[in-house]
C-alpha positions in Angstrom: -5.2 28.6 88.4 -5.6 29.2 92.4 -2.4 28.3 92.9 -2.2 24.8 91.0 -1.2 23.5 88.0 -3.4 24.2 84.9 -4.0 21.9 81.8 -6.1 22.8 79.0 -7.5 20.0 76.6 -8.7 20.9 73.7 -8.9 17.1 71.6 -11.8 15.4 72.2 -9.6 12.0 72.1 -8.1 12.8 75.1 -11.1 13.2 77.2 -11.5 9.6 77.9 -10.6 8.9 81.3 -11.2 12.8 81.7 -14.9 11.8 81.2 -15.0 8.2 82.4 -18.8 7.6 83.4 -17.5 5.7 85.9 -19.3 5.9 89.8 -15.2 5.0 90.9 -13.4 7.3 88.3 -10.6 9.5 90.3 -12.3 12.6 88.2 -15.4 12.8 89.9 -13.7 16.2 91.9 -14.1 19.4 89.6 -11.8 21.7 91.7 -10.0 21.4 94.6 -10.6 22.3 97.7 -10.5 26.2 98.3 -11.3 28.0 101.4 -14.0 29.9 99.8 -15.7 26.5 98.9 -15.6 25.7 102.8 -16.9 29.4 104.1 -20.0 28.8 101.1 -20.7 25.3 102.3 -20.2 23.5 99.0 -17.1 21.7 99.9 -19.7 19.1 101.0 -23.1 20.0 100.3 -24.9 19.3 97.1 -23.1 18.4 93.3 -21.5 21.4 91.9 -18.3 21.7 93.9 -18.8 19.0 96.0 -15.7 17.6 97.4 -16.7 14.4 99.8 -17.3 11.9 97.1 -19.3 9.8 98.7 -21.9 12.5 99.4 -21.7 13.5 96.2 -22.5 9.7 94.6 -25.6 10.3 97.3 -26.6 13.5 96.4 -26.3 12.8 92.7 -28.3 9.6 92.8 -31.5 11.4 94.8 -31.0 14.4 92.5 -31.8 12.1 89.3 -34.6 10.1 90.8 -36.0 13.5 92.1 -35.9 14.8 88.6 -36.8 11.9 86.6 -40.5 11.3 87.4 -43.1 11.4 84.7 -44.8 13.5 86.7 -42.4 16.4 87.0 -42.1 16.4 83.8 -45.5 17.1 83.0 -45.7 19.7 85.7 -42.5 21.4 84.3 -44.3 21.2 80.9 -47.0 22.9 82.4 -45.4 25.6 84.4 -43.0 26.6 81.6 -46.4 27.1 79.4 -48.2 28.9 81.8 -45.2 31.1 82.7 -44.7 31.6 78.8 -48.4 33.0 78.6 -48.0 35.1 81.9 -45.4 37.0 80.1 -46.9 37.2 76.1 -49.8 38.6 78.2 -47.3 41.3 79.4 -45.6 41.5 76.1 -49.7 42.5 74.5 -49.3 46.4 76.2 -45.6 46.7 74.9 -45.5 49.4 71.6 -43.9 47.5 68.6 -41.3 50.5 68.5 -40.4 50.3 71.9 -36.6 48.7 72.7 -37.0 45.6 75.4 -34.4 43.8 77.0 -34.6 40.4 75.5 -32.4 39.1 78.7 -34.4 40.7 81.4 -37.1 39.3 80.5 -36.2 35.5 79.8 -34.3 36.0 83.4 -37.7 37.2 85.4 -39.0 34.1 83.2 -36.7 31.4 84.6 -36.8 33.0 87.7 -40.8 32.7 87.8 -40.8 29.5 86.5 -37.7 27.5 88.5 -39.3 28.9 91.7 -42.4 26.9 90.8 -40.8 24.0 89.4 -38.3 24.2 92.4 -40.6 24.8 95.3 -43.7 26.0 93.8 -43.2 29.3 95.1 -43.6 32.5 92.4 -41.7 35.0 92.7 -43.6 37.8 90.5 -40.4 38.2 88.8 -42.6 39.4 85.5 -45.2 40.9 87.1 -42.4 43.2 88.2 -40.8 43.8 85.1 -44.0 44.6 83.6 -44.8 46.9 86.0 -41.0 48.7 85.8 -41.6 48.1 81.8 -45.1 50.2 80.8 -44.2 53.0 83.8 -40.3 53.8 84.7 -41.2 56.0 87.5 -43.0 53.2 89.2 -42.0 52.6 93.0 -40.6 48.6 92.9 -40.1 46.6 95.2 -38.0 45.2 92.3 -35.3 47.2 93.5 -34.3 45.0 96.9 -31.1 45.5 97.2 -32.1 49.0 99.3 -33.8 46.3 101.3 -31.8 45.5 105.3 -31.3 42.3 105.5 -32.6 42.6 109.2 -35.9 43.8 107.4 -36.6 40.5 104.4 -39.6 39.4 106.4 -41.5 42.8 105.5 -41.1 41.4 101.8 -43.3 38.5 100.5 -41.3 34.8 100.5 -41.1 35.2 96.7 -39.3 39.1 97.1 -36.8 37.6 100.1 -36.2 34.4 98.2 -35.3 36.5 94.9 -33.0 39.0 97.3 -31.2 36.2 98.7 -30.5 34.7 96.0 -29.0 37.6 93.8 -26.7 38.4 97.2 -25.7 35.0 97.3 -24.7 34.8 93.5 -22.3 37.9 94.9 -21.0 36.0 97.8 -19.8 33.0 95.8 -17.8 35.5 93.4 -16.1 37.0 96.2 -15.7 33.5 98.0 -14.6 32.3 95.2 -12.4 34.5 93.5 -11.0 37.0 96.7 -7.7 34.9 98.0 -8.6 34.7 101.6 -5.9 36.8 102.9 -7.8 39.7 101.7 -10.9 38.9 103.8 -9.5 40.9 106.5 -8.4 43.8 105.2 -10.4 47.3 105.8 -12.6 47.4 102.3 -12.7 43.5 102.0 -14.0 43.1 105.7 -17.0 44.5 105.5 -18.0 42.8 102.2 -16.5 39.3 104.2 -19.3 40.7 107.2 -22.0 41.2 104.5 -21.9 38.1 102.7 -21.8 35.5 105.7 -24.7 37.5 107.2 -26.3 36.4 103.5 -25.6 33.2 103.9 -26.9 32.4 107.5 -30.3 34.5 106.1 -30.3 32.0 103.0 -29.9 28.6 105.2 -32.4 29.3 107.9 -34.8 31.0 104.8 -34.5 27.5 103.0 -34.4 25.1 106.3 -37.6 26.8 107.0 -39.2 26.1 104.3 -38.1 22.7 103.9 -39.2 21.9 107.4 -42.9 23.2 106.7 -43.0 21.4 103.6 -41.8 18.2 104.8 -44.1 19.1 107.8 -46.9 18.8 105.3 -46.0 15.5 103.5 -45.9 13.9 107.1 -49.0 15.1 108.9 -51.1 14.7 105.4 -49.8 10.7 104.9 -48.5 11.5 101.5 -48.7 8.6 99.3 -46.6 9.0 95.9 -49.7 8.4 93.7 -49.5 11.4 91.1 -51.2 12.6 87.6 -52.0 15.6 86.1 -55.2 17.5 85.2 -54.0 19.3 82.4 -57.6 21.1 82.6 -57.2 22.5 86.3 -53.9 23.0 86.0 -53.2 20.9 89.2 -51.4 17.7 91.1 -54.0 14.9 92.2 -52.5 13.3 94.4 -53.6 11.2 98.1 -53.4 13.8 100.6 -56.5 13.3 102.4 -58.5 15.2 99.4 -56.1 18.2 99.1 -54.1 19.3 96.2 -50.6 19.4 96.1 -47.7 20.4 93.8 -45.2 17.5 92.5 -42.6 20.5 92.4 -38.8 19.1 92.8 -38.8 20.2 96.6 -41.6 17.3 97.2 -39.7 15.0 95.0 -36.7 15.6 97.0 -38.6 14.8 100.5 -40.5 11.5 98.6 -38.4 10.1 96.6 -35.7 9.0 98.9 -37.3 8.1 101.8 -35.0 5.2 102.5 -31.9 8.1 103.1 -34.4 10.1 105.0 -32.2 13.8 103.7 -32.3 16.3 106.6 -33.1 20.3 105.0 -29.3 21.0 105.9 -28.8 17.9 103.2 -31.4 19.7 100.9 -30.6 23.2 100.8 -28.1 23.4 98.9 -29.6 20.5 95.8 -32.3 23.6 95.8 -29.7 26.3 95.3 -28.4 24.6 92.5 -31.5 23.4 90.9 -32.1 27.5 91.2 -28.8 28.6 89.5 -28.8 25.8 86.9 -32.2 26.4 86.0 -32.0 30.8 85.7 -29.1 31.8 84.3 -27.9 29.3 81.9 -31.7 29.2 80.4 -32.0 32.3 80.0 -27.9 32.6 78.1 -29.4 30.1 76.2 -32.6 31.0 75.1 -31.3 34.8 74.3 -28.6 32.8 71.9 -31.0 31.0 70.3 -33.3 34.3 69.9 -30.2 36.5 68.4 -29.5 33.6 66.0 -32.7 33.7 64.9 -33.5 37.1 64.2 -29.9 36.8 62.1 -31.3 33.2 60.5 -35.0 33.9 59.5 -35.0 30.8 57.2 -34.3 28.8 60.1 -37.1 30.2 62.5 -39.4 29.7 59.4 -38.4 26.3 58.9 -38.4 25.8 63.1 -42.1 27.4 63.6 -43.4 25.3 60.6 -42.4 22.5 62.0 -43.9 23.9 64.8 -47.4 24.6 63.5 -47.6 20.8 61.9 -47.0 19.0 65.4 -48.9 20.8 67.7 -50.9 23.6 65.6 -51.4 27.0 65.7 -53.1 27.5 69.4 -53.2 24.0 70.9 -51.5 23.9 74.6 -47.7 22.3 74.3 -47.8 18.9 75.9 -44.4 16.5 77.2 -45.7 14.0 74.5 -45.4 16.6 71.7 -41.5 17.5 72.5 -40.0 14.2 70.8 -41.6 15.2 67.6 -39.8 18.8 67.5 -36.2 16.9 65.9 -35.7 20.5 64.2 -36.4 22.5 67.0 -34.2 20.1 69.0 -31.4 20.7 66.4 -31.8 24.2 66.5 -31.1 24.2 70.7 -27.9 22.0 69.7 -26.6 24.4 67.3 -27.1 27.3 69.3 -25.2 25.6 72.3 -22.6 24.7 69.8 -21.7 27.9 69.0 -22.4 29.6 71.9 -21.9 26.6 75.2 -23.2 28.2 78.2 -20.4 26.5 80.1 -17.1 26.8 78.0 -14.9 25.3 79.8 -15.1 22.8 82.3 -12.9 21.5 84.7 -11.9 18.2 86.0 -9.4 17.7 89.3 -7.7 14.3 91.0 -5.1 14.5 94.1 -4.8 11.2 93.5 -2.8 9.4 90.6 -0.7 10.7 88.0 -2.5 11.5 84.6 -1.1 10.4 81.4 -2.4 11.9 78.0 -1.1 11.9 74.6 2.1 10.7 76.0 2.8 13.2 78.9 2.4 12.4 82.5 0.9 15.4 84.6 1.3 15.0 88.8 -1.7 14.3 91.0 -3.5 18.2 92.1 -3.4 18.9 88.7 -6.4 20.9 87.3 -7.6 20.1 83.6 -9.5 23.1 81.8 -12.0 21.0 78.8 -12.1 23.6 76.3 -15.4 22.7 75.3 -15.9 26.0 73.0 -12.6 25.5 71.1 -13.3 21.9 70.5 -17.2 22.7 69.4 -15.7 25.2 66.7 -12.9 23.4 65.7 -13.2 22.6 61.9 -12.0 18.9 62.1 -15.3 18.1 63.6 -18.3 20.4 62.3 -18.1 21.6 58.6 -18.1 25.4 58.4 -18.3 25.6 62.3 -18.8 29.3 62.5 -21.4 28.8 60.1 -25.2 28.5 62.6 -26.8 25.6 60.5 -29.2 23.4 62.2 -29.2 20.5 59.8 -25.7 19.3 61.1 -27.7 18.2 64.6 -30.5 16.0 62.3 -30.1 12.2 61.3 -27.6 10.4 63.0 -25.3 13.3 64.1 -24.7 11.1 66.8 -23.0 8.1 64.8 -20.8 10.7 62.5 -18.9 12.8 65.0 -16.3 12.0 67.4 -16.8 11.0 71.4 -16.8 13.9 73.2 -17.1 16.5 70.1 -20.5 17.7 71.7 -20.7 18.1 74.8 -23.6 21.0 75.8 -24.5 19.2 79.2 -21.0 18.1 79.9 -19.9 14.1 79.8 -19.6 11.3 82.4 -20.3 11.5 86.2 -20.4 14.7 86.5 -22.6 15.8 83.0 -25.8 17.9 84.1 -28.7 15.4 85.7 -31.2 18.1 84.7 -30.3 18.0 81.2 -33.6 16.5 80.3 -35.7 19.1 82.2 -34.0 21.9 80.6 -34.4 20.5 77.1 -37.9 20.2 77.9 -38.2 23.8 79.4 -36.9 25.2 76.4 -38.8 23.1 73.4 -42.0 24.4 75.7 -40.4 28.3 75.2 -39.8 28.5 71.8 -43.3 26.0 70.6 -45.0 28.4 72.7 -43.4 32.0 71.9 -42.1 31.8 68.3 -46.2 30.4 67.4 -46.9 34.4 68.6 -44.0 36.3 67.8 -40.8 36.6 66.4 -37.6 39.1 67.7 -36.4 41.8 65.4 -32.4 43.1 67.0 -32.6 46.8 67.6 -28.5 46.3 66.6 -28.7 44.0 63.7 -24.6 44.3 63.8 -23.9 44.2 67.8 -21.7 40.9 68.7 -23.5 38.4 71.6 -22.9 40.5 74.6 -21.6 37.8 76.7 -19.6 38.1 79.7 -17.3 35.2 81.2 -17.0 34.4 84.8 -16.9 30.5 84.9 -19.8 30.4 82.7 -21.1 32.6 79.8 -23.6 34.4 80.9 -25.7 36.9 79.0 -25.7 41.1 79.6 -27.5 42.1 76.8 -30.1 41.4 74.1 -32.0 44.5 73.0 -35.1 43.6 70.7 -38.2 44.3 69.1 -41.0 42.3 69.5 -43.8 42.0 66.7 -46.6 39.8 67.0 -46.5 36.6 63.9 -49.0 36.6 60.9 -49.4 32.8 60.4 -50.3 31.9 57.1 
């Protein structure tokens, strides 16, 4: 893979030292270093691919403290319901026979809700869809990739933000996956051109941005004093009698005021926080939806359980999301069947790795097969079998280390795992209280595609509203 030597591990007993949650652990790389790493800026710049360890340790401890806050918890809680209304609201003027992408619209969801979590900055992502939804022949400015780059600033902050971003998914593909020596060659040189262009719009797009915000926090004396009014819908915080957002942008700039992070340092924790928080939502909640609609004994059992925690209209708060241990297990089993990341990787150029008896060199890259091991029968009863229950009592205590691993293990596990359980217990208390998915192709496989993560193409439903009881 790339060049190097290629491992995959597929016994959860081997994992130990591959998963060692140690801050000095010679795993803490996932990949080597590739040139299209350096041209994208992550060789050294945020957690994903982050080569320079000792950044990385920094970067991963101000990410955690950033996301860990009570507060941004509740104003996750609260964006993911409001978001969640926004878009039932939408869903009111769409017919009961007419075919909607399942996927689209969890995607404009994330997208919506991450920019507000993120920055507090919508993007009318399902505004947009709605629009592009009840009238095809609508003129969108959902359609920005006719958009010149030279010409983002005639588009709202939300419009250029979304733009970038989709260009930039593009540009780490071709980073990524193009061997440089093609870079220069006549088809390949334009799309080189393109992309860098992309990437210089993105940085000084988010360095802006930052500055202002941070621009804010110091002229207003902001003093990390924050609650919610779950009535208004709003931050209360010290600034001198304004209102502001505890979005992860501000917990970014206030939380680690002793390292003082420069926006260069930033950008790229906000990129992340963007990708993790899209696209692997929205894989996952269209799993959970198409298991569903092929389970309806365990949505009944999941919006019963529902209904007797929080009831059949009250608001979802945080303190109502420990209670949900079925809707929790029904997450789990949909991300054991379906992991939105199934393999994962882990790299050293440093010591010589012995497992099961064989010695592998230093620059060798090991492939966790996280899907294989998560179906493998040794471990889960009937593992192609979708069956909630296995993930209630103490699941924990019964199966193997490393058996389950939907957030990844050790150093370099997901710090947002908590927010995104969160954002999805909020989805499905929310949505599935209103309405329930019917699949338009009852016998149509997952349409999945694999690049280094699952991601989802396709999930054609339709919608009808619940009768409760």
């Amino acid at each position: 893979m790339f060049g190097f030597r290629t491992v995959l591990v597929g016994d959860p007993s081997f994992l130990k030292d591959l998963f060692s949650p140690s801050v000095h652990s010679p795993f803490l790389r996932r990949m080597p270093l590739l040139p299209g790493f350096k041209e994208l800026g992550m060789d050294k710049e945020g957690l994903l691919l982050n080569l320079d360890i000792s950044k990385w340790r920094h970067n991963r401890k101000f990410f955690q403290q950033s996301l860990s806050p009570p507060s941004f918890i509740e104003l996750s809680t609260l964006y993911t319901r409001d978001c969640c209304e926004e878009m039932m609201t939408y869903w009111n003027d769409i017919k009961i026979d007419q075919v909607v992408r399942l996927d689209e619209w969890y995607r404009a969801f994330t997208s919506d809700m991450m920019g507000l979590v993120a920055a507090d900055s919508k993007e009318e992502s399902l505004k947009i869809l709605y629009k592009k939804t009840v009238d095809s022949n609508a003129k969108l400015s959902f359609e920005l990739e006719n958009v010149d780059l030279n010409d983002l600033n005639k588009l709202s902050n939300g419009e250029q933000y979304r733009r970038l971003r989709s260009d930039y998914a593009d540009a780490i593909a071709f980073f990524v996956f193009i061997p440089k020596f093609f870079w220069n060659l006549p088809w390949f040189r334009q799309k080189c051109k393109y992309f860098r262009q992309v990437l210089v719009a993105l940085s000084q797009f988010e360095i802006k941005f930052i500055k202002e915000r941070k621009a804010m926090i110091d002229d207003q004396k902001y003093i990390n004093n924050i609650t919610i009014d779950t009535n208004k819908n709003i931050i209360n915080s010290n600034w001198n009698g304004n209102k502001v957002r505890s979005d992860f942008l501000t917990m970014l700039l206030t939380m680690n005021n002793d390292s003082n992070p420069s926006p260069e340092d930033i950008k790229q924790n906000i990129r992340e926080m963007f990708g993790a928080g899209t696209g692997t939502t929205t894989t996952s909640l269209c799993t959970i939806a198409y298991l569903l609609s092929k389970h309806p004994e365990v949505e009944q059992r999941m919006v019963k359980e529902i209904l007797s925690v929080i009831g059949p209209s009250k608001n979802v708060g945080s303190f109502d999301l420990s209670k949900l241990v079925y809707t929790e297990a029904v997450i789990y089993e949909a991300m054991r069947l379906y992991p939105v990341i199934p393999i994962t990787f882990r790299f050293t150029p440093e010591i010589t790795t012995q497992i099961d008896g064989h010695s592998f060199p230093p620059n060798t890259i090991f492939g966790i097969n996280l899907s294989h091991i998560q179906r493998n029968e040794k471990y889960f009863k009937d593992p192609n079998t979708f069956n909630p229950e296995r993930f209630l009592g103490n699941w924990r205590e019964t199966l193997p280390t490393f058996a389950f691993s939907p957030f990844g293990q050790g150093m370099r596990s997901c710090p947002g795992k908590h927010f995104a359980m969160t954002e999805m217990k909020v989805i499905l208390a929310t949505i599935y209280r209103k309405y329930t998915f019917k699949l338009v192709n009852p016998k149509e496989p997952l349409h999945l595609k694999f690049t280094l993560v699952n991601d989802i193409s396709k999930l054609e439903v339709f919608l009808e509203k619940r009768k409760l009881e």
